[in-house]
C-alpha positions in Angstrom: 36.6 -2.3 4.6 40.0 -1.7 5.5 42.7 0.6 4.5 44.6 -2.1 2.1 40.5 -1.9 0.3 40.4 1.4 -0.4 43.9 3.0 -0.7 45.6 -0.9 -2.7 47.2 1.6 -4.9 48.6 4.5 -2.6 52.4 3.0 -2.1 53.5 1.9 1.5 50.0 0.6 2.0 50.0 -3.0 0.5 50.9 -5.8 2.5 54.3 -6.4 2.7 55.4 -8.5 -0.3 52.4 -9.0 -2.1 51.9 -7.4 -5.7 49.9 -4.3 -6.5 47.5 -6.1 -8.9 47.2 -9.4 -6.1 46.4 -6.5 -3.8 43.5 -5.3 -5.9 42.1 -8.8 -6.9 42.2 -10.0 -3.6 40.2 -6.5 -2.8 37.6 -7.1 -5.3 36.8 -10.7 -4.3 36.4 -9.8 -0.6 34.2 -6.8 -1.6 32.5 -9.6 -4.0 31.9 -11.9 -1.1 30.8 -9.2 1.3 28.3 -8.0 -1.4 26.5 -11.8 -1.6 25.5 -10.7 2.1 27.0 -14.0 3.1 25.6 -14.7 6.6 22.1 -15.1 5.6 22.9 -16.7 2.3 24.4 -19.5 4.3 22.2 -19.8 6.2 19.4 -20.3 4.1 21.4 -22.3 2.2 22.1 -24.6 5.3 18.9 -24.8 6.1 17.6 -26.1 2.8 20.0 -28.6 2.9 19.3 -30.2 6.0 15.6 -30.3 5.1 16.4 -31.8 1.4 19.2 -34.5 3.0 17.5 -35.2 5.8 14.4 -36.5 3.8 16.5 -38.0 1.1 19.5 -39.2 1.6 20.4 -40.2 -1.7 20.4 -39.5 -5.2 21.2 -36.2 -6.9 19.1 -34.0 -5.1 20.9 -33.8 -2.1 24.3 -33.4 -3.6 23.2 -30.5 -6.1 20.4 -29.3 -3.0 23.0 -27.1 -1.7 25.3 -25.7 -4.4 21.8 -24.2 -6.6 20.5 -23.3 -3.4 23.5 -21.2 -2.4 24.2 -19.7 -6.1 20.0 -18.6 -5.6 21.3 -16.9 -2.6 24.0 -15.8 -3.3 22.1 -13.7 -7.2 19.8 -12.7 -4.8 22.6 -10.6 -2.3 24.4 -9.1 -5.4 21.2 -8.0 -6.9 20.1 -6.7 -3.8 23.2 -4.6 -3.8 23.3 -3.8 -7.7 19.9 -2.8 -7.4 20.2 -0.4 -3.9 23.8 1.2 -5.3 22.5 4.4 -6.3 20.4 4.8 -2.7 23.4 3.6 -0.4 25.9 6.0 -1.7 23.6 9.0 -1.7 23.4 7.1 2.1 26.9 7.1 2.2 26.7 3.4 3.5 30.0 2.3 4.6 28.7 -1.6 4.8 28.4 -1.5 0.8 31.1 -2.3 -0.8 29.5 -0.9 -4.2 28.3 2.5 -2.5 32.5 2.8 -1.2 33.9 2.1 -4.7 35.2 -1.2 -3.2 33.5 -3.2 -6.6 31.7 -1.9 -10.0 27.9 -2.0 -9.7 28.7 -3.8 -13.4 30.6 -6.8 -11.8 28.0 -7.1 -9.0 25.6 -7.5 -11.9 27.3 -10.0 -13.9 27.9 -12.0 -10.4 24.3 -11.7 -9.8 22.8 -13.2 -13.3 25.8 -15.5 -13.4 24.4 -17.2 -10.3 21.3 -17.2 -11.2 21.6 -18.9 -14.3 23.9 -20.9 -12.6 21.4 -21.9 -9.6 18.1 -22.7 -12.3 20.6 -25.4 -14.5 21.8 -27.1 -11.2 18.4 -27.1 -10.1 16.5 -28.1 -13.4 19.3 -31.3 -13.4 17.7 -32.1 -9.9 14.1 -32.2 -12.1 11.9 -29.7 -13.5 9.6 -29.6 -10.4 12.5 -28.0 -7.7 13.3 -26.0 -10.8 10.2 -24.2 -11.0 10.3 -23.7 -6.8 13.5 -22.6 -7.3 12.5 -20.0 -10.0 9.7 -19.2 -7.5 11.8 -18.3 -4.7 14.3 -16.3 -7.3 11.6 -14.3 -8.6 9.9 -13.1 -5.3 13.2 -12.2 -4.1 14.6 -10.5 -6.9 11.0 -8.5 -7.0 11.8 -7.5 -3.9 15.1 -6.1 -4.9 13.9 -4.4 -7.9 11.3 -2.3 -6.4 8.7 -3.9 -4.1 10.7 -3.8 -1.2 9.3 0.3 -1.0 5.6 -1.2 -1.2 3.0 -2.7 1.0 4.2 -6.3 -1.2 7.6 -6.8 0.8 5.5 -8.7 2.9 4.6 -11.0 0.4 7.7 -11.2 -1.3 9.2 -12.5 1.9 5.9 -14.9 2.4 6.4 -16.6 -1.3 10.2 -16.2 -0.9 10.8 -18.5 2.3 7.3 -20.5 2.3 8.2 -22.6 -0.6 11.8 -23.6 1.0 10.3 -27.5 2.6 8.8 -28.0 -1.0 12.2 -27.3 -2.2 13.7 -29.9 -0.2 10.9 -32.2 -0.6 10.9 -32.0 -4.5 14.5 -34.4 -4.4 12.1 -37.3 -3.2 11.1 -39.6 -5.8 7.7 -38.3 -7.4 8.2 -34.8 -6.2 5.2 -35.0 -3.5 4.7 -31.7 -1.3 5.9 -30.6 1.9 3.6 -31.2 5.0 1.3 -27.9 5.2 2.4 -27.1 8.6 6.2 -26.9 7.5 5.3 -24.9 5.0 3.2 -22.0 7.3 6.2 -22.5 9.5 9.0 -21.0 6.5 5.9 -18.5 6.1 6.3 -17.2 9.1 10.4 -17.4 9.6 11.0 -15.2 6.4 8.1 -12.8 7.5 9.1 -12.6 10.8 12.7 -12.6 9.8 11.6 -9.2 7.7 10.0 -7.7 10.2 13.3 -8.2 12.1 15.9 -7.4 9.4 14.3 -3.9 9.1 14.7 -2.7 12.4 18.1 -0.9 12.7 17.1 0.5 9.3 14.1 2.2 9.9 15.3 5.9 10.4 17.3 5.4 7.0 14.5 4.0 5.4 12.1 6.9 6.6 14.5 9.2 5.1 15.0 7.3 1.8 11.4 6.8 1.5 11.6 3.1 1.5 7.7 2.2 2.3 7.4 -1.7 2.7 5.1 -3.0 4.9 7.4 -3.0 8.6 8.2 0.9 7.7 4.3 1.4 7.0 3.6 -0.3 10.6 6.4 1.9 12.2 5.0 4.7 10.5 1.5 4.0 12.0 2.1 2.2 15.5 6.0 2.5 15.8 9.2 0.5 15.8 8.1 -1.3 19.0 5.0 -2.6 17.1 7.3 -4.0 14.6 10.2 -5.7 16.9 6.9 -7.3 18.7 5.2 -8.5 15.4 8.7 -10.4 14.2 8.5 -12.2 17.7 4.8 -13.3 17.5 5.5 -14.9 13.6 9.3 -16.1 14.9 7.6 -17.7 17.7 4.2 -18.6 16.3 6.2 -21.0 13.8 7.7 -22.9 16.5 4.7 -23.1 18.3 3.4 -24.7 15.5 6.3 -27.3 15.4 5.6 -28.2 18.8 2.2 -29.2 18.2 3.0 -31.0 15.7 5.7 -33.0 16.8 4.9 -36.8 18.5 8.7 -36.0 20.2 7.2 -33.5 22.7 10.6 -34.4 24.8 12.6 -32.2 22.0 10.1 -29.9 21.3 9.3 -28.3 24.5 13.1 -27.4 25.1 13.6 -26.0 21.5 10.5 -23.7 22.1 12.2 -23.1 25.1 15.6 -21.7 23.5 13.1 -19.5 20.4 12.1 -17.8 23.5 14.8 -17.3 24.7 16.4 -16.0 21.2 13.1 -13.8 21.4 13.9 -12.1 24.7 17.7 -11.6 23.2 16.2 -10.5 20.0 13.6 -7.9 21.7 16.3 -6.7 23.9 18.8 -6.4 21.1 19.9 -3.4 18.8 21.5 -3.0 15.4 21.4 -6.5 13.6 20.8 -8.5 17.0 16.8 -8.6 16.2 17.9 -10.5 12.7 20.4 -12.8 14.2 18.5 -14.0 16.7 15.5 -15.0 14.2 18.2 -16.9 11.8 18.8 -18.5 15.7 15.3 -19.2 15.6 15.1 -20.4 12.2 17.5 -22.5 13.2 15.7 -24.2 16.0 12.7 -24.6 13.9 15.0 -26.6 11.2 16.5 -28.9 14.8 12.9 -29.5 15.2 11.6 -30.9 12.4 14.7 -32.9 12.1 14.8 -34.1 15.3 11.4 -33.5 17.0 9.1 -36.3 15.1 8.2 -35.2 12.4 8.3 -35.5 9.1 8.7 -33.6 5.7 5.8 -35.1 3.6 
């Protein structure tokens, strides 16, 4: 947050020329946007739509793929928020625009059911079958946010909340058919692994805050080096699975090549490097199946 953020109406600190009131509205929509927890809702977002556009090219599914995807996302960050706003300013968490004052939890709301609602019609045009997915991957996420996050469950929120992502995609095809199996044990294991990862800078805070979910239980039990090394083995076990499965072995062999090395950066990392380098991971894994041979259905 910066100074024009928190102090828009303490005079001689707007930018020069610009209106109190744009000051403030240009404050809230950057708090807004930083409340969505943008990186990873692009991502995601990205993700899903090279899957869906790579498999069909055409029709209305790839052009509305995206947009409900992202609005999914983007519920899912501002309910994330709306629902943590009480613990992160007890936590004093500078990162949360909520917890500094920068928004109203009551606007982060509204945002939040706005997209969803917005996210379930633009995925119910697509076809009632990527509607329901879609409502799948909502509801495991925004369970998450509401409470099982502190319980042994996060796991499977995480499993039930990325694992049905290649069905997404594939559910724009005519006749709705599923995803290959492998593809789908392979978003398993990103968004678990990807959990495992996300948690690791927050683990102290989490002891302290009494968040229990299923990484904090392991730490609590075996230590936060158990959990950085269980995020590798899923991260890497999915593209291990890719390269088996790919007749392009040519591609695959150097993409595993780069997950380990986004591995090594990842173990070797602190703060939020563990979690960026599994999105890099993700990332390969998406190349892959693109690129390496193989094939969505």
């Amino acid at each position: 947050m910066t100074t024009y953020d928190r102090d828009a109406a303490t005079p001689g600190l707007q930018p020069p020329g610009l209106p109190e009131n744009d000051t403030r509205v240009r404050s809230r929509w950057r708090a807004l946007i930083i409340a969505s927890h943008p990186g990873p809702s692009l991502f995601i977002t990205a993700m899903a739509t090279v899957l869906a556009v790579d498999a069909a090219p055409h029709g209305i599914g790839p052009v509305l793929t995206a947009p409900a995807m992202l609005a999914a996302q983007l519920s899912i960050g501002w309910s994330n928020d709306a629902f943590d706003a009480p613990r992160d300013a007890v936590a004093g968490r500078e990162d949360k625009p909520v917890a500094t004052g920068g928004i109203s939890v009551r606007a982060v709301w509204i945002a939040a059911f706005a997209a969803l609602l917005a996210a379930l019609a633009m995925s119910l045009a697509i076809g009632v079958v990527t509607a329901l997915i879609l409502a799948l991957i909502l509801g495991a996420a925004w369970a998450y946010n509401a409470g099982l996050k502190s319980t042994p469950a996060s796991g499977l929120m995480y499993l039930l909340g990325f694992g049905p992502i290649p069905a997404y995609a594939a559910s724009t095809l005519p006749g709705h058919p599923g995803p290959a199996w492998y593809l789908t044990a392979v978003a398993a294991l990103v968004g678990l692994g990807g959990h495992f990862a996300n948690v690791l800078p927050d683990l102290a805070a989490d002891r302290v805050a009494g968040v229990k979910g299923l990484p904090q239980q392991v730490a609590a039990r075996w230590g936060a080096g158990t959990v950085r090394a269980i995020a590798l083995v899923l991260l890497l076990s999915a593209t291990v699975l890719l390269l088996l499965a790919s007749s392009r072995r040519w591609v695959a062999v150097p993409g595993l090549a780069a997950a380990v090395v986004l591995a090594v950066v990842g173990a070797r990392g602190k703060g939020r490097v563990p979690f960026w380098a599994a999105l890099g991971i993700a990332a390969v894994d998406v190349l892959l199946i693109v690129v390496g041979g193989g094939a969505l259905t």
